[in-house]
BAFIDREN-654469 format. One record per residue (C-alpha): y, x, z; residue in one letter; residue number from 1. Coordinates in steps of 0.5 Angstrom, whole numbers, plus 500, padded with zeros to 3 digits. Layout:
// residues N
SITE  north  east   up  code  pos
SITE      Y     X    Z     a  NUM
...
***
This chain:
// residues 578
SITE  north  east   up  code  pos
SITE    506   379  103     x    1
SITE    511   383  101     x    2
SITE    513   388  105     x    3
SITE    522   389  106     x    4
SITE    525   396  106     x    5
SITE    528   396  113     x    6
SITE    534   400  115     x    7
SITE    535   405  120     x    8
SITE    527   404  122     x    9
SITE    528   408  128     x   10
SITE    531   403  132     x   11
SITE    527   397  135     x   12
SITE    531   391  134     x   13
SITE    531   392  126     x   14
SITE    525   389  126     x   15
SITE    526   383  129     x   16
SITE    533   383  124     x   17
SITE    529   385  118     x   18
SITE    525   379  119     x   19
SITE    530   373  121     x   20
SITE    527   367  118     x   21
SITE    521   369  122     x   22
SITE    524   371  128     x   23
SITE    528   364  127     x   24
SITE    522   360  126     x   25
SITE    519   364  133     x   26
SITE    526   361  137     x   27
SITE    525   355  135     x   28
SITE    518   353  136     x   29
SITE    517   357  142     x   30
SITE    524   353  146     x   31
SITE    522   347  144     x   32
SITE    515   348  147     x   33
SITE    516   352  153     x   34
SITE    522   346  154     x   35
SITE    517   341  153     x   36
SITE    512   344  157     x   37
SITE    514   341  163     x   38
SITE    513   334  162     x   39
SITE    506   335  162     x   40
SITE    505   335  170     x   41
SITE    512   330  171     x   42
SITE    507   325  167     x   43
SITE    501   327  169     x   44
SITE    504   326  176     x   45
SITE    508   319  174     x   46
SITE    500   317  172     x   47
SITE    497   319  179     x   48
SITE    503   315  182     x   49
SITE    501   308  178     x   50
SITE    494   308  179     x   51
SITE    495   309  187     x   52
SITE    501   304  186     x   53
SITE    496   300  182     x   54
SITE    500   298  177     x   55
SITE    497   294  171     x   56
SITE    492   298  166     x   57
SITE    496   297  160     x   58
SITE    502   301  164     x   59
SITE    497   306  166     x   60
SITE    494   306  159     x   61
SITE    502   306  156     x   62
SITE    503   313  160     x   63
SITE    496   315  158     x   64
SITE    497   316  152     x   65
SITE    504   319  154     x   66
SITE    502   325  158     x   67
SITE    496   325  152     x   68
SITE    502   325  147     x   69
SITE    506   331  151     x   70
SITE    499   334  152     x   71
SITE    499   335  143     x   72
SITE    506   336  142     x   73
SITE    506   343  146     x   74
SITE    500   345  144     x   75
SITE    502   343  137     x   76
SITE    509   347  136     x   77
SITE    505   353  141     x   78
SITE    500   353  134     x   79
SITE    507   355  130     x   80
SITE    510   359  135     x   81
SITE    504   364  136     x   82
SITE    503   363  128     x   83
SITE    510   365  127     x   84
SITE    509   371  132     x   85
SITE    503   373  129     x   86
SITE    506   374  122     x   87
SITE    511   378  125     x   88
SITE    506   383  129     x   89
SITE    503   384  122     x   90
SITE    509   385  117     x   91
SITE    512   390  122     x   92
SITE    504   394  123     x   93
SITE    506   393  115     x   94
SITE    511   396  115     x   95
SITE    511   402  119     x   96
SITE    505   405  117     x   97
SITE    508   404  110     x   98
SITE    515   408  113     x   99
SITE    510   413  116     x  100
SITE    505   414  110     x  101
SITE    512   416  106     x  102
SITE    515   420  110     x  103
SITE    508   424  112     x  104
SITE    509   425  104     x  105
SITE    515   428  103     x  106
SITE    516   431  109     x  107
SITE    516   439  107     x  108
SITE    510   444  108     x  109
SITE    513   448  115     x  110
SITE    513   441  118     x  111
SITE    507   438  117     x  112
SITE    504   446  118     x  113
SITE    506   444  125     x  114
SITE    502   436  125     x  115
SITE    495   436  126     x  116
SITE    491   432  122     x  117
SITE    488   428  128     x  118
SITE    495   427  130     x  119
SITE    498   423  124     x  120
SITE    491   420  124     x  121
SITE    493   417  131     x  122
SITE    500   416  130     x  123
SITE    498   412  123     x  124
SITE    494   407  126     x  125
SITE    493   407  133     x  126
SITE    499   407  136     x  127
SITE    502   403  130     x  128
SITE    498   398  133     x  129
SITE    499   399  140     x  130
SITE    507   400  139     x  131
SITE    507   393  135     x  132
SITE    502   389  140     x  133
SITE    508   391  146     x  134
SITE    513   388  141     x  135
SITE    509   383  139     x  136
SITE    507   381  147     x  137
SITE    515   382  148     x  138
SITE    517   376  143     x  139
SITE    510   371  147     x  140
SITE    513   372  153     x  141
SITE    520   372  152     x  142
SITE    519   365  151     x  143
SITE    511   363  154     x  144
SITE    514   367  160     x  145
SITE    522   367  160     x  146
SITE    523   361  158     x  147
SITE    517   357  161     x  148
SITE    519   360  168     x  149
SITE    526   358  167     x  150
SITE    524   351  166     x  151
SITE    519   350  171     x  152
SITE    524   353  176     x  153
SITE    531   348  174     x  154
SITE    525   342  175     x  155
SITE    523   345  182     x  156
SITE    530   344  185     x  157
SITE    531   338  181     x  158
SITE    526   336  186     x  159
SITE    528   340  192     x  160
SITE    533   345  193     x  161
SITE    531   348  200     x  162
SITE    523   348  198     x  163
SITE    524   352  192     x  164
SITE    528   357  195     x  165
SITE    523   359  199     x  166
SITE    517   358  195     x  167
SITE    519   363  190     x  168
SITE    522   368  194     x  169
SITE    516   372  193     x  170
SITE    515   371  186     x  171
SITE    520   376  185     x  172
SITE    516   381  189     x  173
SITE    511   381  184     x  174
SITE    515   383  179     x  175
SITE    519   388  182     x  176
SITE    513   392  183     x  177
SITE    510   392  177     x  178
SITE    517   395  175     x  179
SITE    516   401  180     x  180
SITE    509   403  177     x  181
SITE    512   403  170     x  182
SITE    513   411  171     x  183
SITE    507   412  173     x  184
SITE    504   409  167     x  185
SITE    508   411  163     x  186
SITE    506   418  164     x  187
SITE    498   417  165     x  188
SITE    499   413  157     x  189
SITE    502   419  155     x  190
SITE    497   423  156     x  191
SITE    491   419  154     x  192
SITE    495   419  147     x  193
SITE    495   426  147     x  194
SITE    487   427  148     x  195
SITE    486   420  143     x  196
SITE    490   425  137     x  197
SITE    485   432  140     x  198
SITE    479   427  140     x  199
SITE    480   425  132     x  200
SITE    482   432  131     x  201
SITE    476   435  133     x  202
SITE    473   428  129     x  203
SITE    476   430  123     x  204
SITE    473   437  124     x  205
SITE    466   436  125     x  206
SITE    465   432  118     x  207
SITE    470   437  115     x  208
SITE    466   442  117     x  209
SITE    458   439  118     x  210
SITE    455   444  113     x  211
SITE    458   450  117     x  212
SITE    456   449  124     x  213
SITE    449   446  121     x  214
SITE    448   453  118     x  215
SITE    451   456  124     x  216
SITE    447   453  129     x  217
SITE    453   451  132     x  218
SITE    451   443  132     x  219
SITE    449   443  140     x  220
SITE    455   446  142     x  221
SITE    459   442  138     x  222
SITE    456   436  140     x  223
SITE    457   438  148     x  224
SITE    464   439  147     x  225
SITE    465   433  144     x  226
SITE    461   429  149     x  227
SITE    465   433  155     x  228
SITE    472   432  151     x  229
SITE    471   425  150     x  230
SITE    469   425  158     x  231
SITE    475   426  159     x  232
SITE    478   421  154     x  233
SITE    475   417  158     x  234
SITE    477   418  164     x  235
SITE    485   418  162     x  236
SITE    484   412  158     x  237
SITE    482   410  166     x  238
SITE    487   412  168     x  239
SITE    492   409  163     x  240
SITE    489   403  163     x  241
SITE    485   400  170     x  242
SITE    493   401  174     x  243
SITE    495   396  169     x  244
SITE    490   391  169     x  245
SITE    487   391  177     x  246
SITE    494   390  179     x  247
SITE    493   384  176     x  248
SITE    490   379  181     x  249
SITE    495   382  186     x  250
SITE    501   381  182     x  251
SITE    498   374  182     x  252
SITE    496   374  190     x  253
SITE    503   375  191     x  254
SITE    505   370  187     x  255
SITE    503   365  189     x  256
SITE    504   367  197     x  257
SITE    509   360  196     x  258
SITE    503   354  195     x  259
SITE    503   356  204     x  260
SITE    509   354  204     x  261
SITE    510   348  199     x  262
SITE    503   345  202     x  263
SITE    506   345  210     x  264
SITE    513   343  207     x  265
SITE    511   338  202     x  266
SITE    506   336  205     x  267
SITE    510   333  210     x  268
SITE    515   330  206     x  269
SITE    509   326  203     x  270
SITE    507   324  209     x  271
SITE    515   322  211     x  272
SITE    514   318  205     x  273
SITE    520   322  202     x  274
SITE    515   324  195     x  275
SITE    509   320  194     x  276
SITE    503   323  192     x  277
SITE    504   324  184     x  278
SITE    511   328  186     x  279
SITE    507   333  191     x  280
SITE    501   333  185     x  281
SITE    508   334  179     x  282
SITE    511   339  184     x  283
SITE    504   344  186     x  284
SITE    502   344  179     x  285
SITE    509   346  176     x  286
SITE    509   352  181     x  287
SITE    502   354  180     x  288
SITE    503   355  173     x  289
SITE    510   358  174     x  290
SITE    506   363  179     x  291
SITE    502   365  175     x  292
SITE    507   366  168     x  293
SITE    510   370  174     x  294
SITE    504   375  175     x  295
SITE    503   375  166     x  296
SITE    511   378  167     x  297
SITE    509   383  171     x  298
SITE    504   385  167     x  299
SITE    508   384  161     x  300
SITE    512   390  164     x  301
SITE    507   395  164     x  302
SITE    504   393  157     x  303
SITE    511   394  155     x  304
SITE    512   400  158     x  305
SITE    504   404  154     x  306
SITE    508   401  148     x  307
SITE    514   406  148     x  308
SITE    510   411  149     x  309
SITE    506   410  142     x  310
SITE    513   408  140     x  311
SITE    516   415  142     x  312
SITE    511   418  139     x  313
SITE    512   415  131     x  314
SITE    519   415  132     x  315
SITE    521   421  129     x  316
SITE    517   419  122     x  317
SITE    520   412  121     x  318
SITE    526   415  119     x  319
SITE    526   411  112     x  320
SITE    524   416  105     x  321
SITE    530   415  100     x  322
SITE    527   417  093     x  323
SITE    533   423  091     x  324
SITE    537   422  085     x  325
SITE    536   428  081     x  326
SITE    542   431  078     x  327
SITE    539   432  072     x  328
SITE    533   429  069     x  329
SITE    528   434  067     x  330
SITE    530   437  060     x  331
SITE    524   437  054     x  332
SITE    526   443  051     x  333
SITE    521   449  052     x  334
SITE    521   451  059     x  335
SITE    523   458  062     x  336
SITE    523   460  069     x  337
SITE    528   466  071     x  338
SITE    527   469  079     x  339
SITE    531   473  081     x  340
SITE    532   478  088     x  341
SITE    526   473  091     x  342
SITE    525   474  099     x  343
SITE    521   469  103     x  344
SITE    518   469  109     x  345
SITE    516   462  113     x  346
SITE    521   459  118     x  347
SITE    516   460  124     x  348
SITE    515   468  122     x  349
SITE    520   472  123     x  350
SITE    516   477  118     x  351
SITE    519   478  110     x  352
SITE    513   476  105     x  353
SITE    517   477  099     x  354
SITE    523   481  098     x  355
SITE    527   482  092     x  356
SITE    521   479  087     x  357
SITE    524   479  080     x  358
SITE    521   477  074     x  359
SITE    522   473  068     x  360
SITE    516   468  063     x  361
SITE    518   464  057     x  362
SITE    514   457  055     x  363
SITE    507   460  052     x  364
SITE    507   466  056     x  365
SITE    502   468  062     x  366
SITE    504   471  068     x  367
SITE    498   476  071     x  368
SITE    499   477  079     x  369
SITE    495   480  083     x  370
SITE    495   486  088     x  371
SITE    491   488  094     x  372
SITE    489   483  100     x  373
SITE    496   480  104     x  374
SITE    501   483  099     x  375
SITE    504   476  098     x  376
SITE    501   473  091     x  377
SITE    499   467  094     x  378
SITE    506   466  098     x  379
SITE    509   467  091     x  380
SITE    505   462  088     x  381
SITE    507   457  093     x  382
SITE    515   460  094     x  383
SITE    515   458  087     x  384
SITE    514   451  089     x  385
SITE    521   450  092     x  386
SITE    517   446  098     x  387
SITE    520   452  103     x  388
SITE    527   455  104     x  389
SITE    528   462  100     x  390
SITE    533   467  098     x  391
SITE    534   470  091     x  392
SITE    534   465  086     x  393
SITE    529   461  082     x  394
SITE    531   458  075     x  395
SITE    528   453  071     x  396
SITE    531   452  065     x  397
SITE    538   455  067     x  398
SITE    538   451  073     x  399
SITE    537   453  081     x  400
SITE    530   450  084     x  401
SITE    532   448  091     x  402
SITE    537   443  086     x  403
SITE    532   439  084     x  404
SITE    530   434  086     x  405
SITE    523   433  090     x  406
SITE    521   428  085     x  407
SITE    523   432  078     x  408
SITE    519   438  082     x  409
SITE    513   435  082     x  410
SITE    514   432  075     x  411
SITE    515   440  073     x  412
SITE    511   445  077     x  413
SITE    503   444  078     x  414
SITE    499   448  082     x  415
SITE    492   450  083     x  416
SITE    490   453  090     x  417
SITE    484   456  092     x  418
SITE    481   450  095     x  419
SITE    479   445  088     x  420
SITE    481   439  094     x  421
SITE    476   434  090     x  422
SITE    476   428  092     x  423
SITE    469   423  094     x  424
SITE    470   419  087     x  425
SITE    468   420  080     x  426
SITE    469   426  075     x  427
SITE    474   422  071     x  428
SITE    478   420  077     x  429
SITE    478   426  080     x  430
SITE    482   429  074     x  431
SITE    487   423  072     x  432
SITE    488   420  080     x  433
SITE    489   414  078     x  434
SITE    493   414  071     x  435
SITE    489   413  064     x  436
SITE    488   416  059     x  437
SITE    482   421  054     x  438
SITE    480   427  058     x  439
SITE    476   430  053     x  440
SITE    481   435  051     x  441
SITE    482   437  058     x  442
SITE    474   438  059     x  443
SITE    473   443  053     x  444
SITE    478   447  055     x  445
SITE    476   449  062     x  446
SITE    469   449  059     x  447
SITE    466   443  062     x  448
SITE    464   439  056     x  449
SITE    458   442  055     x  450
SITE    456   441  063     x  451
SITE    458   434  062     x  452
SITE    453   433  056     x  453
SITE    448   435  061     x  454
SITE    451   429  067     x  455
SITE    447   421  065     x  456
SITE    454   419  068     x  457
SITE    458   423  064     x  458
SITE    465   422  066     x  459
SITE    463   417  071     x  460
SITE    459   422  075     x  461
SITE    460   422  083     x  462
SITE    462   429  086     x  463
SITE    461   427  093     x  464
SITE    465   429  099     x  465
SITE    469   434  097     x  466
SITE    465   436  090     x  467
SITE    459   437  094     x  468
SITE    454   435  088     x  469
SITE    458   440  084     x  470
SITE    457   448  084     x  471
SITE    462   452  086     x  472
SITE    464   454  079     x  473
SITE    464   446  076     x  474
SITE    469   445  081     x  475
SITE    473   450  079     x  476
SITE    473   447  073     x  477
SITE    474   440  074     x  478
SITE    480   442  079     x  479
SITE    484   446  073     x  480
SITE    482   440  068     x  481
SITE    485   436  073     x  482
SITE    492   441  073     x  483
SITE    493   441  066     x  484
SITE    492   434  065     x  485
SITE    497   433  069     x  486
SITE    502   435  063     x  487
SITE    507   439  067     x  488
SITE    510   445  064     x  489
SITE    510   450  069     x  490
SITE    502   452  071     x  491
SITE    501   456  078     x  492
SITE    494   457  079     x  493
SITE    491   462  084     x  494
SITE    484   464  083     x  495
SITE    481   459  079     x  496
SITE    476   464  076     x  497
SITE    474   466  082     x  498
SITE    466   462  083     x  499
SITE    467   462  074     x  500
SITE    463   467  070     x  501
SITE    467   472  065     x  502
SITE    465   470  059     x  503
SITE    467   463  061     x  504
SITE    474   466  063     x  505
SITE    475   468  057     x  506
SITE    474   463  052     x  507
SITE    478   459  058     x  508
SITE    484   464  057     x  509
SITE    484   462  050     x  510
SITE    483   456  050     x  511
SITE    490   457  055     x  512
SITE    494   460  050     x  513
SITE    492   456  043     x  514
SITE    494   449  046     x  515
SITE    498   450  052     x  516
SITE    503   454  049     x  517
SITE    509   449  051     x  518
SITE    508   451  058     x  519
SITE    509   458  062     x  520
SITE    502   460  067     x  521
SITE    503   464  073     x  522
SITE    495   467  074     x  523
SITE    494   469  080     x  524
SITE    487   473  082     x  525
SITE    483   479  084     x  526
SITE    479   479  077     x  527
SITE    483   483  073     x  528
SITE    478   482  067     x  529
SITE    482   479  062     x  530
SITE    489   481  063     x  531
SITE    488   484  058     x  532
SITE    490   478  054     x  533
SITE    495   475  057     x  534
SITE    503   477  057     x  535
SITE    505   480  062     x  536
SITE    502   483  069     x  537
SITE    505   483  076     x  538
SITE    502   488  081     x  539
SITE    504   487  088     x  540
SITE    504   492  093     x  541
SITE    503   491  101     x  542
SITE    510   494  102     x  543
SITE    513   489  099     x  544
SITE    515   493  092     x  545
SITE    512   491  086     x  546
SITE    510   493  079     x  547
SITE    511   489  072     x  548
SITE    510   490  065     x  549
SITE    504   489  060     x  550
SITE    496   491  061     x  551
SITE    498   497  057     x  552
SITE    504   499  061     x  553
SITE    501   499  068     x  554
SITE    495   502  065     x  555
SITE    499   508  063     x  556
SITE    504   508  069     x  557
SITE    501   505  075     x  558
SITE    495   508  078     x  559
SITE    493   503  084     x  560
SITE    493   498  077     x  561
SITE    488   503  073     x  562
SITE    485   504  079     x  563
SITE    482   497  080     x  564
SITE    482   495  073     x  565
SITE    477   501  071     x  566
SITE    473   500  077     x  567
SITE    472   492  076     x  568
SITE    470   493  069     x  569
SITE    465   500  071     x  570
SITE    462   494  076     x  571
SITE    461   489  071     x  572
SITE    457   495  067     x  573
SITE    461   494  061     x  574
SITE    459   488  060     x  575
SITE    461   480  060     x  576
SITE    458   478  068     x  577
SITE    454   471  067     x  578
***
């Protein structure tokens, strides 16, 4: 099933647009159903009145078959309306998660920092689902309903005007009180979406986090919470839902009040002989039905008011994703970045991170950023994504970041947090992501080539949840392999060598100097063991001034630098740390 791209998806009548086919198919099948529906009592009625009337068999059989014919056709042409819906209801759930997905990817950094991970769970799935069943039960009823309750009632005043009038007068009453309690649904809907999104927060939580609370003893606790938080679901879901469906047999009681006054009414015209016993059967069994479709409607009326909570709740990530056009593609000649005056800080903190930040790295060269805790080296390295607003200037090959588009940014500029984020699959997915091609290089050069030697599986090897089966510095290295195989040519990465003994380090350092000299690296870390390699050195202080030349200027120059560098190389005795 190909799914179409849907303009301005934040409004709900799009969807029924978007699939006109469809929705034609729907219109079709549910009139001629819902039209043809009403034949089957005024049959059945014309049979009860040949048998009392005693007419021959082969007039009896002839109508038999003819209510047995109707009989089929609806419920045929029922099959193809809900067929037709049910496609409807599966390509829009298609469709907006889709939309969702792409705009959960691309939305910015400060954004997504305000969603929790349960939140866009819910929103992703459940309330997909929730909004698109309210669709779906809108466009059945609309015929299954509106159009059945629209045929049924003509057919009664066809038969008697007066009668009708005051039989369906309470049907409306149903309908009018399921309309008065939708604010009241509404609101306890609301608050059942809300603890379903903490409940799948506090679900992703507890794995995310299973071997810290085991370690802590916090298991019990956390499974006390969790049996009181979903103690609590329950009970809103109660809320949510038992309003809607115990008003059910009330709405039909209501209803049906009418039958009273059709048995006394109608009974007596088949007692003046007005209507004979087949008309009074057509006429009872046309309005139960119709009552009974009065009473789904006021249900209908609730059910639709739950979905718009779910809608409400994913609007604001329907808004469509649009692949920027670059102005310009990303040139292949040797990369540069020039900051200039760089100043940040987060959109929701008024404190300035970095300020007046200047420096300049060519294709070849790398970059050492260290510092004391909080002095900003991280914020630079994700400052320099162009994922969040700043100031000053940030130009890559002569060109400002903020102009490139979010496509060419990401085919430009790799980083690695501190973090290794790998995922539950095998070492060579874990570096390709899904592209092909020979990872051995890549292995070699973090040194992990000798630790593959050691692995029956070799690439193919299973790290578990999150790198679980790999040691800390194993999965460092698999997490860098997987940054330079990526081939972009700015390499940001922060701490890799921190879970990384200093001998491996270093030939790591070499390794990154001899074969990725087309590219600009930006080290980030505490250990200042092997700045003595590379080309430059950026010391960060935690009041927002800064330092920058080579080991051997800052050695000379900057006492905090000689300070850390001494006392890291007195720790290390001298010698390589393995």
């Amino acid at each position: 099933m190909k799914i179409k791209p849907i303009k301005q998806a934040d409004k709900i009548i799009n969807y029924w647009k978007n699939e006109k086919f469809v929705v034609l198919c729907i219109v079709f099948f549910g009139i001629t159903c819902n039209t043809l529906v009403v034949f089957g009592p005024v049959y059945q009625g014309k049979l009860i009145d040949a048998i009392v009337r005693g007419d021959a068999l082969s007039a009896v059989l002839l109508l038999s078959a003819a209510y047995v014919g109707v009989i089929l056709l609806v419920q045929v042409l029922r099959y193809y309306k809900r067929f037709y819906i049910r496609r409807f209801a599966n390509i829009n759930i298609a469709s907006m998660r889709l939309i969702i997905f792409n705009n959960i990817m691309h939305k910015s950094l400060s954004d997504l920092d305000d969603e929790s991970s349960g939140n866009l769970m819910t929103r992703c799935i459940s309330d997909v689902d929730l909004c698109v069943e309210g669709m779906r039960k809108f466009t059945t009823e609309v015929f299954d309903t509106g159009v059945v309750m629209l045929t049924y009632l003509i057919t009664l005043f066809i038969y008697d005007i007066k009668l009708t009038f005051f039989a369906v007068v309470f049907v409306p009453v149903a309908m009018i009180l399921a309309e008065n309690l939708k604010s009241i649904i509404y609101k306890y809907s609301i608050a059942y979406r809300k603890k379903t999104s903490a409940i799948a927060e506090l679900t992703l939580d507890a794995i995310d986090n299973s071997m810290l609370y085991r370690i802590s003893g916090m298991e019990i606790q956390n499974s006390v919470r969790y049996k009181i938080e979903l103690h609590d679901l329950q009970e809103k879901a109660i809320k949510a839902n038992v309003l809607e469906n115990s008003m059910q047999p009330i709405y039909s009681v209501i209803a049906m009040i009418g039958i009273v006054v059709i048995i006394y009414m109608g009974g007596s015209k088949v007692i003046e002989g007005t209507w004979t016993v087949g008309v009074f059967s057509t006429y009872i069994a046309i309005f139960v039905a119709m009552g009974v479709r009065a009473s789904k409607a006021a249900k209908l009326f609730n059910s639709v008011q739950k979905s718009q909570v779910s809608w409400q709740r994913i609007k604001p990530f329907l808004s469509e994703y649009v692949d920027e056009t670059s102005i310009q593609s990303a040139s292949d000649e040797k990369v540069s970045m020039l900051v200039n005056n760089l100043t940040f800080s987060y959109e929701s903190d008024t404190e300035t991170i970095l300020k007046d930040l200047s420096f300049d790295l060519h294709a070849g060269q790398i970059l050492g950023i260290t510092g004391p805790i909080a002095s900003g080296k991280s914020t630079l390295g994700l400052s320099l994504l162009g994922f969040y607003p700043y100031q000053g200037s940030i130009r890559i090959n002569n060109r400002e970041l903020r102009d490139y588009a979010k496509n060419d940014r990401s085919e430009l500029i790799s980083y690695l947090g501190h973090k290794p984020q790998l995922l539950s699959d095998t070492i060579y997915n874990n570096i390709t992501l899904g592209r092909s091609g020979d990872i051995s290089s890549v292995l070699r050069d973090v040194c992990f080539d000798t630790d593959l030697a050691a692995m029956p599986e070799g690439e193919n090897t299973w790290v578990g949840s999150g790198g679980v089966r790999l040691s800390g510095g194993q999965q460092a290295r698999i997490a860098l392999a997987r940054t330079l195989y990526s081939d972009h040519k700015i390499l940001i990465l922060d701490d890799p060598f921190s879970a990384v003994d200093m001998v491996t380090e270093e030939k790591i350092i070499d390794h990154l100097k001899k074969h990725y000299s087309d590219r600009c690296i930006l080290l980030i870390s505490h250990r200042l063991a092997i700045f003595n390699r590379i080309d430059q050195v950026l010391l960060m202080h935690n009041d927002l001034t800064f330092e920058l030349g080579s080991h051997e200027k800052l050695m000379s120059n900057s006492s905090l630098y000689n300070t850390i560098y001494t006392l890291q190389q007195a720790e290390a005795g001298g010698t390589d740390e393995k």
